[in-house]
C-alpha positions, 0 to 999 in steps of 0.5 A: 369290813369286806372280809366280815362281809364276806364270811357273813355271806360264807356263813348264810350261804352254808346255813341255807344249803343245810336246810331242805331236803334233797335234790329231788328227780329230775327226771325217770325212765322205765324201760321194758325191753323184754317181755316177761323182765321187770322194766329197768328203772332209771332216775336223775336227780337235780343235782346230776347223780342217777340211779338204777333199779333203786340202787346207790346214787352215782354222779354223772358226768356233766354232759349227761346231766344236761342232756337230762335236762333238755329231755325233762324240758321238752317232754314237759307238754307231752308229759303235762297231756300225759300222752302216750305214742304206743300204737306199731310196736314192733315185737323187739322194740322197748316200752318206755315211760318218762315221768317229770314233775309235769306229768307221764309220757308212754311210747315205744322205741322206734315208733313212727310219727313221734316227736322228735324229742321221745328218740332223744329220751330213748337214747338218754335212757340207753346211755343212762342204763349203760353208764349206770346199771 
């Protein structure tokens, strides 16, 4: 009885993944660090693969998906106001803009004032770009 059970289980959990679509973006990031250069764009999907400028999906490793996810969290009310933290660019700092589900956020690297969690996507972009492109 337990082992039909458990194959029963086996069977519905397989026929449910099968179902759907994918994973979907967690969270995306484009950087322009150079005036006159595309930005770069970067995305993590839900299930812990990242891409660069639309090009194949990598997995990444599991500490950076977390980070991932603990950005996508914290920007979410930012991103919900769709704020924006653009005022004192500096002429080498990066634009950045983060997209989630909630929403748009816009800010440049380094800025003064910011939330503490835009320097923690800031990095998470940089780490991503590093691993990815």
């Amino acid at each position: 009885m337990r082992r039909r059970l458990a194959v029963g289980t086996l069977g519905s959990a397989l026929l449910l993944s099968a179902c759907g679509g994918g994973a979907g973006d967690l969270l995306a990031f484009e950087v322009s660090a150079t005036a006159g250069e595309p930005p770069r764009r970067l995305v993590v999907t839900g299930d812990g693969r990242g891409s660069c400028d639309g090009g194949e999906l990598k997995a990444l490793v599991s500490e950076r998906l977390i980070e991932a996810r603990a950005v996508e969290r914290d920007l979410g009310p930012l991103a919900t106001d769709g704020a924006r933290f653009e005022a004192g660019r500096r002429p080498a700092a990066a634009t950045l803009v983060g997209r989630s589900v909630a929403g748009t956020v816009r800010w440049v690297e380094g800025g003064s004032g910011q939330p503490e969690v835009l320097a923690r996507a800031t990095l998470l972009a940089t780490k991503l770009e590093r691993e990815l492109c």
